[in-house]
N, C-alpha and C positions, 0 to 999 in steps of 0.2 A: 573312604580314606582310613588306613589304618590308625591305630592309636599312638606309632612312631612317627607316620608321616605327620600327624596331626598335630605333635608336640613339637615336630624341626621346623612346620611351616608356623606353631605361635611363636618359636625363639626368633625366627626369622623375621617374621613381623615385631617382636619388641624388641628387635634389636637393631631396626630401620624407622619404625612408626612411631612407637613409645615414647622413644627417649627425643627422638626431635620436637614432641607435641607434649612431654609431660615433665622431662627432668631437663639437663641442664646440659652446655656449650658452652665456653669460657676463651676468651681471646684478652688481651690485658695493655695495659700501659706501662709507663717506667717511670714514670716520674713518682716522686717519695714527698710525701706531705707535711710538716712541721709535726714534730710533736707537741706535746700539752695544748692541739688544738680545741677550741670548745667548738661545737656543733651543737645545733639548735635542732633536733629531728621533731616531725608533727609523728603523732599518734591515733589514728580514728581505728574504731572499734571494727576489724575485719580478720576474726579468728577465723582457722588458727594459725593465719599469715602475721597477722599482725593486733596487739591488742594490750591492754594498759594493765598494767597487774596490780594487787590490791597496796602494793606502799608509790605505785606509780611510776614504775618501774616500765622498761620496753620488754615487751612479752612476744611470742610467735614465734614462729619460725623466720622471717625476714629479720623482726628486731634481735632475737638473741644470735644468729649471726651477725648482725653489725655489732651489738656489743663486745662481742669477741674479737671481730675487727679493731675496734676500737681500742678497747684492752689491749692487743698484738701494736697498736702504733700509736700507742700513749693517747688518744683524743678523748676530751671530755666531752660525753653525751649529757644535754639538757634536752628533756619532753617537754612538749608542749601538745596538748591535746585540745584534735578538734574531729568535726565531722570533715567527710569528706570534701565535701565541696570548699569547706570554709580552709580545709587544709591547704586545697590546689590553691587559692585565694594569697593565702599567707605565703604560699612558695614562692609565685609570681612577683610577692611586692617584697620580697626580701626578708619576711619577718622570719623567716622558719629557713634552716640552710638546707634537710636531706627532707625527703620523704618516704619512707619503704613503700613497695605494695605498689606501683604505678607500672600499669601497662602501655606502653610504647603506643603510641598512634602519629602518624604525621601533625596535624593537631597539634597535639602535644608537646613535640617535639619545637614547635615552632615558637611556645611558650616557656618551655624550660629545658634545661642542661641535665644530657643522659651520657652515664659512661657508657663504655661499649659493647660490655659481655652482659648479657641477662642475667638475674641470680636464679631464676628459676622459669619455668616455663608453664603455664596453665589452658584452661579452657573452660570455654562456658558454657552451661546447662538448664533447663526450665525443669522448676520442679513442682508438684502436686500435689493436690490431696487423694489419700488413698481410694477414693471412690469417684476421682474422675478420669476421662476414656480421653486426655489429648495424645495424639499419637506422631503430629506431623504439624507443618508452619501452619498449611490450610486448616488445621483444626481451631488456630486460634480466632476465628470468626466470632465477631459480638461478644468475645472474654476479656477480661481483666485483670492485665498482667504486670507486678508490682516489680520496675527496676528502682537502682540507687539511682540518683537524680544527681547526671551528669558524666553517666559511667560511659564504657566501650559499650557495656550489654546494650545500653538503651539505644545510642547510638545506631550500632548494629539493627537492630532488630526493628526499629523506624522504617530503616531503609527497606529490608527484605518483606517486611509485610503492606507498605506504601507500594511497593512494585507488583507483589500479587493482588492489589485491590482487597485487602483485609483489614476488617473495619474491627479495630484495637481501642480498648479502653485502658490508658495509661496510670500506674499509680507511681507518684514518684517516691523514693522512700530515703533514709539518710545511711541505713546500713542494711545488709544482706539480713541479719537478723530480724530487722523492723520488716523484712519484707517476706521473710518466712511468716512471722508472727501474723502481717497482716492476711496470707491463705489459712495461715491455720483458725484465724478469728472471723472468716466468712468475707472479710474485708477486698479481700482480690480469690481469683481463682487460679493462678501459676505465679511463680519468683523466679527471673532470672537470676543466680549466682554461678561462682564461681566453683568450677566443681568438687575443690580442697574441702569450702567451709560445707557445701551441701552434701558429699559424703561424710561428712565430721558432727553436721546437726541438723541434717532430713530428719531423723526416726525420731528426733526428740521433739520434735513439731508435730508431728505424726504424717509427714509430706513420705512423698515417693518420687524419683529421679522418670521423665520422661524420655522418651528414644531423641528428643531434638536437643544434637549438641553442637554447636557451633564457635568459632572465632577463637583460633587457636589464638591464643598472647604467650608475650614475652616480659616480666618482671622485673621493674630494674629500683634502684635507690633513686629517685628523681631529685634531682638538684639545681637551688635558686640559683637564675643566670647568673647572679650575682659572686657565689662561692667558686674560689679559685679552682682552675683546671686540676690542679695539682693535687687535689683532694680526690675528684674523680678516675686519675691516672692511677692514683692510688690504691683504691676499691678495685680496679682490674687487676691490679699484680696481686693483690691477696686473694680473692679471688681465682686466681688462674695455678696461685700454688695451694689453695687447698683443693681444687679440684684435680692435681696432680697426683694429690696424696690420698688414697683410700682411706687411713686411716686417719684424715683431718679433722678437724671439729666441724665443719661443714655437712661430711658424709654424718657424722656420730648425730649433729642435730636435725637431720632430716629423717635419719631409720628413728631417732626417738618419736617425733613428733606423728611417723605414719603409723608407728606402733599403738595410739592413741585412737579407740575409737569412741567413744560418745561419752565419754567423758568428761568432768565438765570444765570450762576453759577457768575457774574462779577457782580451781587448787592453788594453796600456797605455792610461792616456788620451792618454799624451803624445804615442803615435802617429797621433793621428786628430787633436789640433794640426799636427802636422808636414805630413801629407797636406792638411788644407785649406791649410796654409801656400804650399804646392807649387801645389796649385790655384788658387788667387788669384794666383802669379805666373802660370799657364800661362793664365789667365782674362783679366790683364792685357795679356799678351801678343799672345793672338788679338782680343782686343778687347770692346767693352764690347756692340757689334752682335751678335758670333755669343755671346757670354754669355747675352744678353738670347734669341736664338734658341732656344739648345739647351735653358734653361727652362722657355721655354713648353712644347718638344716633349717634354720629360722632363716636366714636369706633364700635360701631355695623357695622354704613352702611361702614365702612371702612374693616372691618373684612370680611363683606359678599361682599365684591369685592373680594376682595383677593380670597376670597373661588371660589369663580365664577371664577377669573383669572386662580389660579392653576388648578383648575378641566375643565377648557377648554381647558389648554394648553396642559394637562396629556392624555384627548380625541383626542387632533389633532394632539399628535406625533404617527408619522408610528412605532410603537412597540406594546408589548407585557408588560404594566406595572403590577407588580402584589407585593402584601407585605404576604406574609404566618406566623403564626402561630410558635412558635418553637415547636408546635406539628403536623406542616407542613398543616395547615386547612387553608384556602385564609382568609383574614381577608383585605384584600382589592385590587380591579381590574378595569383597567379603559375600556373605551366604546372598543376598540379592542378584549378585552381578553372577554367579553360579544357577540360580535361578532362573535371571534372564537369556544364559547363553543355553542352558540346559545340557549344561556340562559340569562336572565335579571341577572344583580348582585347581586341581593338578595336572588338567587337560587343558586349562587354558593359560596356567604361567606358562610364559614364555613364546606365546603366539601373539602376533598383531591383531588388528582390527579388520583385518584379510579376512580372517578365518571367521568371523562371525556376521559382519556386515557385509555387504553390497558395496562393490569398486567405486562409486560415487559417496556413498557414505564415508565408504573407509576415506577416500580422498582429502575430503572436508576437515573430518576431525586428525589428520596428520598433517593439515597447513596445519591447522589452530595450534596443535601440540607444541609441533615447533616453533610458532610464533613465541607461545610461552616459554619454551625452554631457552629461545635464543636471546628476548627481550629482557627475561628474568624478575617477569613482573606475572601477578594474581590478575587475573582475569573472568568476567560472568558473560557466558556464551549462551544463547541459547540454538539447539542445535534440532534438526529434524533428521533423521537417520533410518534408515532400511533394513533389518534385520538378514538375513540370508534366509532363504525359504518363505517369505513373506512378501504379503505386496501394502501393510498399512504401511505410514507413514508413522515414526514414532519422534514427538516431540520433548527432546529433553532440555533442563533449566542446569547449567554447567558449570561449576566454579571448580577453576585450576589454575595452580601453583608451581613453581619448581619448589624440589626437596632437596634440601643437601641431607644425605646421607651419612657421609663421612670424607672430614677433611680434606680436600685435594683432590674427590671424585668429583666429577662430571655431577650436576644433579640429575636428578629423578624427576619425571612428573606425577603430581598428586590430583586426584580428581576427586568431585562431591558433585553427582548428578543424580535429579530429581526428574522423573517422570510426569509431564500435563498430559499428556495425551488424552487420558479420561477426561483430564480437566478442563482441557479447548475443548474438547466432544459437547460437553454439559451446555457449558459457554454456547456453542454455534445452536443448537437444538433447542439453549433459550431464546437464542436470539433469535432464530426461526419463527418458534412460537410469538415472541412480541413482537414481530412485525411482520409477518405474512400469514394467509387467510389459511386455514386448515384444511378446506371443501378444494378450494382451488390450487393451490401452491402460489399465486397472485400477491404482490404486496397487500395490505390491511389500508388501513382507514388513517393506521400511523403514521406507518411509513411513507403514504401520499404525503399528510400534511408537512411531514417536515421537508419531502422534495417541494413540495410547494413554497415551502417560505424559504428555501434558497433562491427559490427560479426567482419570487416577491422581494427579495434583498434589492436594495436600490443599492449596496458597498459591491457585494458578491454576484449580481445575479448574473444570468447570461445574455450576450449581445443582442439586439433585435426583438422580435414579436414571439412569442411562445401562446401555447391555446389549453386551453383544458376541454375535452370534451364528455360529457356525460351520456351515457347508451344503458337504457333503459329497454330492459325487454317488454313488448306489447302482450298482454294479458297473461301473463304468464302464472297468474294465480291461475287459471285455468287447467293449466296443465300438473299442478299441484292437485287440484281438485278430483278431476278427471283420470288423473294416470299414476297420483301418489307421488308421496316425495322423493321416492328413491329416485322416478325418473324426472324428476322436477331437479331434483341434486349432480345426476348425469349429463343431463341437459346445459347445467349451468358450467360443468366441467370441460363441456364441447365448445360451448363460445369461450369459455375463457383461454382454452388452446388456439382455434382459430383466429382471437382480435391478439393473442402474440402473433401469431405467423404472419401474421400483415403490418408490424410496425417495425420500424429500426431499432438497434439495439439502444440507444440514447434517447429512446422513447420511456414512457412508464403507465403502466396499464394495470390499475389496483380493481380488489373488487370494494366494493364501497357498500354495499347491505345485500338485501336477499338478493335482487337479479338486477343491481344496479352498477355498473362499473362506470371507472372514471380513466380518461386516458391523459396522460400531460406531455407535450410535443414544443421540443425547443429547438430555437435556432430556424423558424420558417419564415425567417427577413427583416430586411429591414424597413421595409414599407408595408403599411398595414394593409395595400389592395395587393398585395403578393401575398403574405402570411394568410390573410381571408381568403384567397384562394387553395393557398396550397394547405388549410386547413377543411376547407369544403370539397377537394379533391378524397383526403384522407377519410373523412365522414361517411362520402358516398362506396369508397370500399368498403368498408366496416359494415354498413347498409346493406351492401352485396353480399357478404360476408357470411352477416349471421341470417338473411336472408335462404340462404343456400343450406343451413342446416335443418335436418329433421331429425325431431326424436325417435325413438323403436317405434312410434307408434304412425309415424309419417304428419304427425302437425305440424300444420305450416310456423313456423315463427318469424316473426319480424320485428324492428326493434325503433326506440325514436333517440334521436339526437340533440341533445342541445350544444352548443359552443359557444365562445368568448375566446374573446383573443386580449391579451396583459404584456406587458413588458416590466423592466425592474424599476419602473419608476416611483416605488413607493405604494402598491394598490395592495392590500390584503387579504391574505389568504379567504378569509372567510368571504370577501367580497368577490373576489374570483369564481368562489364556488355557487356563490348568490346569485351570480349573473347567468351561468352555466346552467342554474338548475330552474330558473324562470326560462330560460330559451326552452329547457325541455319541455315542460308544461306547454307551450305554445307548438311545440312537433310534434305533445300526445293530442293536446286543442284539435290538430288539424287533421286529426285523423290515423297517427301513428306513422308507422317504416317513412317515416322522412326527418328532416333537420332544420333547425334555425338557428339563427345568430340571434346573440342578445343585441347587438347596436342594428336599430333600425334601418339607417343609411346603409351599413354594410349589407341587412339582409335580403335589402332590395336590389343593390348592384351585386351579389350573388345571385340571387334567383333572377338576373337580368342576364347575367350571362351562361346560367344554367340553359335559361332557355334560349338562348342565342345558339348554345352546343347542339342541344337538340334540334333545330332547325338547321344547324347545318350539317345534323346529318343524314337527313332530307334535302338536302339540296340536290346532290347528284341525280336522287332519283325521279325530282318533280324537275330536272331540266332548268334548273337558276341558275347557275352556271353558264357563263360565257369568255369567250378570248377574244382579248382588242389587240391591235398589235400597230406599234407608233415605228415611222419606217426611222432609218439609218442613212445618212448621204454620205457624199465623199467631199472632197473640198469645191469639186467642178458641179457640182450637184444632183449628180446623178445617186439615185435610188439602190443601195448595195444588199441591203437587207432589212428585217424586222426585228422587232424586239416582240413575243407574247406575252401580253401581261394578264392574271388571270383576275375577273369579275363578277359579283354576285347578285344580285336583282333579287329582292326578297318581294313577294307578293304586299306585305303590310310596312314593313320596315322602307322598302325601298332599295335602293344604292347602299352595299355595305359597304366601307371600307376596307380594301384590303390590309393596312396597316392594325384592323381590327381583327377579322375573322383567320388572315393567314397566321397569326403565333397562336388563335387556340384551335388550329387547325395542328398544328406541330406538336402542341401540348398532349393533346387527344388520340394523337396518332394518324388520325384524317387527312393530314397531308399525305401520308402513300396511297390510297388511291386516287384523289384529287390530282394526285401530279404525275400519275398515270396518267391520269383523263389530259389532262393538260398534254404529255409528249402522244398521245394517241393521236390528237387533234392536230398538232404539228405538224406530226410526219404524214399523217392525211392530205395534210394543204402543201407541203413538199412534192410530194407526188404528185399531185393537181399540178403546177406549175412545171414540175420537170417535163409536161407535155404541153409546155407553152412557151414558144421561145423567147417570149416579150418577160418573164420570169423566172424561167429555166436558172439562172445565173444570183436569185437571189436568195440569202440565208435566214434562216429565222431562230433567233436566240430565244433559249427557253429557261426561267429560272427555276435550279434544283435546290431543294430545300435540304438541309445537312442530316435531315432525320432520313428521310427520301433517299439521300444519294448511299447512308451507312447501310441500307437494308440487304442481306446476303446475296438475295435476287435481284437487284439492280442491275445488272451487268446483263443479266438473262432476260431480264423484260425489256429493257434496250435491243436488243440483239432480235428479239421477237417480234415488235415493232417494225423496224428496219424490216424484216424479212417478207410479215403480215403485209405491209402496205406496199411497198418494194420504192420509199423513199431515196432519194441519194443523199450517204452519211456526210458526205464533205460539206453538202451544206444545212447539215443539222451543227448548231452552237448551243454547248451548254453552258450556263452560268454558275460559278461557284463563289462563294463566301470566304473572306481572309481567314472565320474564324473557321469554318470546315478543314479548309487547310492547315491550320494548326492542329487539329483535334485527329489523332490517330493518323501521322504522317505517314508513314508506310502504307498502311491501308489504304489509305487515299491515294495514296500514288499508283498501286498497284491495279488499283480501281480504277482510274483516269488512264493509266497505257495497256487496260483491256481492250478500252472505247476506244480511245487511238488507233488500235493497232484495225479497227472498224472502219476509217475515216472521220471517225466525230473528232469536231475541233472544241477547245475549252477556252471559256472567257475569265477571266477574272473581275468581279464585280465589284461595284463600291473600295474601288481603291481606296486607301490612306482612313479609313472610318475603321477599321479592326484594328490588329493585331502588328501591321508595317511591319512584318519580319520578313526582309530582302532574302534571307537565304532559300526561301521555296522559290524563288522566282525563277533560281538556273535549275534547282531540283524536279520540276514537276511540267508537264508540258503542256506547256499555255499557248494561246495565239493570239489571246488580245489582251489588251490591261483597259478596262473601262473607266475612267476620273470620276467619283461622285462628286453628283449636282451643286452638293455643301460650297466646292471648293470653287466650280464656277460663278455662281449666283455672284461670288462677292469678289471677283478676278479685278476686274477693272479699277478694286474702288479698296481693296486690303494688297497691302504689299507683301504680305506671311502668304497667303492665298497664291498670289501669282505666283511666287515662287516654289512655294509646291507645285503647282501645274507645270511650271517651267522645268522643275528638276525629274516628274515624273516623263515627261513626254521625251527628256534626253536618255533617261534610267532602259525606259522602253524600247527605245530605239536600240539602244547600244546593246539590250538583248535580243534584237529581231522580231518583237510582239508589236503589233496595229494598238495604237491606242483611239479610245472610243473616248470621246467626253459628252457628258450627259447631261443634261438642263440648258443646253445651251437657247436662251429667249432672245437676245438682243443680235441684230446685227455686228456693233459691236463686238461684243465678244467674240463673234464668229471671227473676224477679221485679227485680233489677238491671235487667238488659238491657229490660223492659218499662218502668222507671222511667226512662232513658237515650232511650230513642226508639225503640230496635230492636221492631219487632214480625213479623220473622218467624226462624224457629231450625230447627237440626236436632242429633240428638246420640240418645246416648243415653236419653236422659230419654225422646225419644217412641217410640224404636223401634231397632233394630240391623237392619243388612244384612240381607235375607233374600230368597229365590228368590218371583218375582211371585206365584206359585199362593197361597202364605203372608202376602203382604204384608200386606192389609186384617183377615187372621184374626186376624193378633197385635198390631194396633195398638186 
């Protein structure tokens, strides 16, 4: 930038920036004050605004304009001097009427009576000793920084370093000088003041002004609620006409007092009469020409300091200073935000946030803008924003304003953004380090325990059974020994990828020392023989799991398990782990690659049904498996059909239950062949019969299991059957479940008028025990509704009972489906249910389960 652009864009800036943030705006009242009033002003020692001269007299700039004030409308001033706080004190209870030197805060305001125009406008600053390096807020970490006790600074600065987590050591002090004193005596290490007195008596402390300047104020005469309006109306209209007039005592005592630099504030006054005295002759002298000269050039060279001053300091603070447009276009940017855009500032007045951010970026910070300029309130943003040509995320901490500019304009918006980005970075990369494992990427030993003692809250924790399970690799000092730690270290990197990829994401899977990891699994029920399963489920993956892995070297590995199962009832983390890591002990006891549970009852009805799985997955192929089939009458008693029910004959065990092995046949998967085998058998004895005319005519219902019926191939191993054996479909009956029929309704249906469209007919089983949603009943193409046994048993003798039976056999009908009722034992009943509409039954009454060869002998 040229050295003319350079000079239009600092007048431009101090003739926008400056004067609303450092000198003065005047608006006024009308009302006129009594004369010969006596005013009672406090005094506390805050040169060179305000300060007590040696006969105790009001000194500063704030008090020798109110003197003049007061002179101009006859008021007698009485001093009364105190420190600050004791001032505000005295204001409050009436002792004292004016106070100079008091910066506006809401606060404040709510305590004491402010007229309306500012007298002056300031800011505040931290200052140092010449040989310390603070540069920024985050510098102020574990330092010791001396405010007035009670001021805006302190206030202020509370706030902003409580927000960044900045650990401050406070010294409170009673004036800016006592707290220069105390850095320059080792006592603190920075002084916030205010920036008048600290460019006026930094150099004489031997302190130096740091780049952090904040909290613009506004200056006013502060006045006891107590002193009439009419006094403050007052202070505005003289005020507002000496700022009308250039040549007021106003202007004359503010260029004296900036002409003033380290000087010291305990000159007599009478001295600095006598010298203008001398002046005015020597002025008179040379004439009223070279007066009027030296002036202007001493306002000039004094203006283009300033200009130089503010536009240095605006350059050397660590921010983002910027003033936009209220049509949001930059209208001014200091050497940072040039920086960041890596464009000179001449290129970027006058462009939006278009031009250098990302359309989602830009978006964001032009609600926000507006929000400030339409609300007309200061606001702290913090914003994440996208540069153009970039793909980091950049996180800024954002304070903005509206600006009035000038009179009658529209404001401006003013911004103060500070860049975290580094600073989150730091942050997440520590918190990485304290709480997950290095080797692995794995939570740590931390971060488990504290997931542990939320799961272990009895206020907080989560509903049901949760497990801890502990997976210990089996010898794996060996592979240390033998192969070196790098691949001892690899190895360990392998399982800990693979036991992620088999758990859910609300799982957590820490490593917990050299080759030991810990998993924690919540939410696996509300009954402890559910949760022990579906905990002993998860185990034996995990088993398979790292089972399956070899190192470069092809060693086998296998690993042992221990488990516990906890809810939030109060049991402790450490006792969790206790119990967990005794079970493992007793899985490496036994030889390794396997699992136990700490509670002994459970670990024997686990390994009871462990080995029940195992056995019945041998069952198909040792031939224990059998089909009984109990027949079906109509109301005349004739013989319509069977029911297959499928049976297991264990060599040791005996008669299993089907109520037992058929859900961990579902659970397992083992139901799809098993109930293959089952419709194989079927349509086998179908086809027998359809060459016997004495059973040609009768059907045999087969129950399809919901895992069974979803399988892709269903439709296709039906169809192959049928074709295999060359049964007739119409009298093949499938059974379905109310809750299959809920579950994926489409699908299901689309699956059921495949079969259909075959001749297979579909029954509906266990009515009224599911889900009783009537609307599959016209949707889905049914041919029979079956009543479970529940509702029979107790027909004769519950009147809730019979009337369900009564409403479903009408429900049935009035759709066109055969209803079947099931358990039917008593004559009795039979005779109801004949009465009622039903005319076809199955139960004991006509027959029990039995193997085909026996079926017709015993009925």
């Amino acid at each position: 930038m040229s050295r003319m652009q350079s000079n239009r864009s600092t007048k431009h800036f101090k003739r926008y920036v400056l004067w609303p943030f450092a000198l003065l705006t005047l608006s006024g009242g009308s009302a006129v004050a009594q004369a010969d009033l006596a005013l009672r002003v406090g005094v506390y020692h805050n040169p060179p605004k305000l300060f007590a001269g040696e006969q105790g007299q009001i000194r500063g700039v704030l008090g020798e304009l109110l003197e003049a004030m007061a002179q101009q409308e006859q008021w007698q001033l009485e001093s009364v001097h105190c420190d600050f706080q004791q001032c505000l004190t005295l204001l409050e209870q009436g002792e004292i009427d004016l106070l100079p030197d008091v910066a506006w805060s809401e606060e404040r305001a709510r305590r004491f009576a402010f007229h309306n125009e500012p007298v002056m406008h300031s800011w505040s600053q931290l200052y140092q000793a010449t040989d310390s390096r603070v540069e920024a807020i985050l510098d102020l970490e574990q330092r010791r920084v001396a405010v007035v006790d009670g001021s805006i600074q302190q206030s202020y600065l509370a706030a902003v370093t409580e927000r960044f987590d900045i650990a401050v050591t406070w010294l409170p002090v009673d004036s800016f000088a006592a707290g220069f004193q105390a850095v320059a005596s080792g006592e603190a290490d920075l002084v916030a003041s205010n920036h008048l007195f600290g460019d006026w008596r930094a150099r004489d402390y031997g302190l130096r002004e740091t780049p952090i300047i904040f909290q613009p104020s506004r200056l006013f005469y502060a006045a006891s609620p107590l002193l009439s309006a009419d006094v403050l109306e007052r202070i505005d209209v003289v005020l507002l006409g000496w700022k009308d007039d250039i040549n007021s005592v106003y202007y004359e005592t503010l260029s004296a007092w900036r002409s003033q630099s380290a000087t010291t504030n305990l000159i007599p006054y009478w001295v600095w009469w006598g010298v203008g005295f001398l002046v005015c002759i020597l002025l008179a002298a040379v004439g009223a020409s070279a007066l009027l000269r030296r002036r202007v050039a001493s306002n000039r060279a004094k203006l283009s300091t300033n200009e130089n001053l503010l536009t240095t300091i605006l350059d050397s603070v660590d921010a983002y200073i910027y003033i936009k447009t209220p049509s949001l276009e930059y209208r001014y940017v200091n050497r940072q935000i040039s920086e960041l855009f890596q464009q000179p500032s001449d290129q970027i007045l006058g462009k939006r946030d278009e031009a250098f951010f990302d359309s989602a970026s830009a978006a964001e910070m032009a609600e926000v803008d507006q929000q400030v300029l339409t609300s007309g309130k200061k606001i702290t943003v913090e914003e994440h924003n996208v540069l153009q040509g970039e793909d980091r995320v950049r996180t800024f901490l954002s304070i903005k304003m509206p600006l009035e500019m000038a009179p009658g304009e529209a404001p401006c918006l003013c911004g103060i953004s500070t860049e975290l980005t580094e600073y989150l970075e730091m942050q997440s990369r520590t918190h990485h380090l304290a709480f997950y494992d290095a080797l692995t990427g794995l939570p740590n030993r931390r971060l488990l325990l504290e997931s542990l003692a939320e799961a272990t809250n009895p206020e907080g924790g989560p509903c049901g059974f949760s497990a801890v399970l502990i997976i210990d690799l089996d010898n794996f000092r060996l592979v240390n020994d033998i192969q070196g730690h790098e691949s001892g270290d690899q190895l360990l990197i392998n399982v800990a990828q693979h036991l992620k990829q088999q758990l859910s994401e609300d799982a957590t899977v820490a490593r917990f020392s050299s080759d030991e990891f810990v998993v924690q699994v919540n939410g696996l029920g509300e009954r402890q023989s559910d949760a022990a399963a579906n905990a002993e489920r998860l185990a034996r993956q995990l088993l398979d799991t790292v089972a399956q892995l070899r190192n470069d070297r092809a060693l086998p590995i296998s690993a042992s398990i221990g488990i516990t199962l906890f809810d939030s009832a109060g049991q402790g983390v450490n006792s969790v782990l206790q119990q967990a890591d005794m079970a493992l002990q007793q899985a490496k006891a036994a030889g390794g690659n396997t699992l136990r549970f700490f509670n002994v009852d459970m670990q024997t009805s686990v390994l009871e049904r462990a080995s029940l799985e195992g056995d019945l997955h041998q069952a198909l192929a040792r031939d224990e498996l059998a089909l009984h089939y109990q027949v079906q009458v109509d109301h005349q008693g004739a013989t319509t059909g069977v029911e297959a029910l499928l049976r297991w004959y264990h060599p040791q065990r005996g008669w299993v239950s089907p109520g037992t092995f058929i859900p961990l046949a579902e659970e397992n998967g083992l139901i799809v062949p098993i109930g293959y085998w089952v419709l194989q058998c079927a349509c086998e004895q179908l086809a027998k019969w359809s060459h016997q005319p004495a059973y040609a005519g009768l059907t045999i219902s087969v129950n399809v299991s919901s895992v069974q019926f979803q399988q892709p191939e269903f439709v296709r191993d039906v169809e192959g059957l049928l074709a295999q054996t060359q049964a007739p479909p119409g009298r093949l009956v499938l059974e379905v479940t109310e809750s299959l029929l809920m579950r994926e309704p489409t699908r299901v249906r689309n699956t059921m008028l495949k079969l259909r469209a075959q001749g297979i007919r579909f029954a509906l089983d266990d009515f009224g025990t599911g889900y009783s949603s009537l609307s599959y009943l016209k949707r889905l193409p049914l041919d029979e509704l079956k009543i479970d046994q529940s509702f029979i048993r107790e027909l004769l003798t519950d009147k809730t009972d019979a009337a369900i039976v009564d409403t479903t056999i009408l429900l049935a009908v009035s759709l066109g489906l055969t209803v079947v009722a099931e358990g039917v034992e008593k004559k009795e009943q039979l005779d109801w249910l004949k009465g009622h509409g039903c005319y076809r039954y199955q139960g004991y009454l006509f027959g029990r389960p039995t193997p085909i060869e026996y079926l017709f002998e015993t009925y």
